[in-house]
C-alpha positions as CSV (number, residue, x, y, z in Angstrom):
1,X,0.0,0.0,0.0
2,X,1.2,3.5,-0.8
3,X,0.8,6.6,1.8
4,X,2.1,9.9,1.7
5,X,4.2,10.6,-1.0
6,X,5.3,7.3,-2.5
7,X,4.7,6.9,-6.3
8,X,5.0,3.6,-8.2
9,X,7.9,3.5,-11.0
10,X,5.8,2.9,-14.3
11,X,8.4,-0.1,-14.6
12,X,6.1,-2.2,-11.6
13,X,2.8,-0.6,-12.9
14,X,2.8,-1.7,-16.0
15,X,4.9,-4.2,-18.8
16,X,6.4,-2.7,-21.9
17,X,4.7,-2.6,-25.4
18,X,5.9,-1.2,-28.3
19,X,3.5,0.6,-30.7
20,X,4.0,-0.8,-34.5
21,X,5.4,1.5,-37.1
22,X,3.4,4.4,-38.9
23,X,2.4,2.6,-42.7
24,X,3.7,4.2,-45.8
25,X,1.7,6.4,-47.7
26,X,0.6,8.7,-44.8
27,X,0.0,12.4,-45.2
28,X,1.9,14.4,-42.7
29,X,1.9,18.2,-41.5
30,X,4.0,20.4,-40.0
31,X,7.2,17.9,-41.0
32,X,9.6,17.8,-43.5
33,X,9.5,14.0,-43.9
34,X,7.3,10.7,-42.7
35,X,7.6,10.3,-38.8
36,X,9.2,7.0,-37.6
37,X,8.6,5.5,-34.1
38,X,12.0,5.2,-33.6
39,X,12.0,9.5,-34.0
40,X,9.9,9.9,-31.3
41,X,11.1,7.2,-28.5
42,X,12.3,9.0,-25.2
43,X,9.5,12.2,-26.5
44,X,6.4,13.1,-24.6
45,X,3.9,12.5,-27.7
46,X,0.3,14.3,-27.7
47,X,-2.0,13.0,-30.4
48,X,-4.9,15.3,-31.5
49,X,-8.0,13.5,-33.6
50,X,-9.8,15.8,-35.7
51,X,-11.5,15.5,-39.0
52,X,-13.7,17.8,-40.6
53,X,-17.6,17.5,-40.7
C-alpha cells in the first residue's frame, strides 16, 4: 500500500509494449518527412484527432 508521497515507477505498474510503425503512404503536417517510431522514442507525444464534418 502507498501513503504519503510514494509513487509507483511505471516499470512495476505496467509491462512494456511497443507501438508498431506508422504505414507508408501517410500524409503528414507540419514535417519535412514521414515520422518513424524510432524518431519519437524517449519524446512526450500528444495526439490530436480531428476530422472535418
Amino acid at each position: 500500500m502507498l501513503g504519503g508521497n510514494q509513487i509507483m515507477s511505471p516499470r512495476t505498474t505496467a509491462s512494456a509494449v511497443s507501438a508498431p510503425d506508422f504505414v507508408d503512404g501517410l500524409d503528414w503536417l507540419n514535417t519535412d518527412r514521414p515520422l518513424r517510431m524510432a524518431d519519437l522514442r524517449g519524446r512526450l507525444v500528444i495526439l490530436d484527432f480531428w476530422t472535418y464534418c
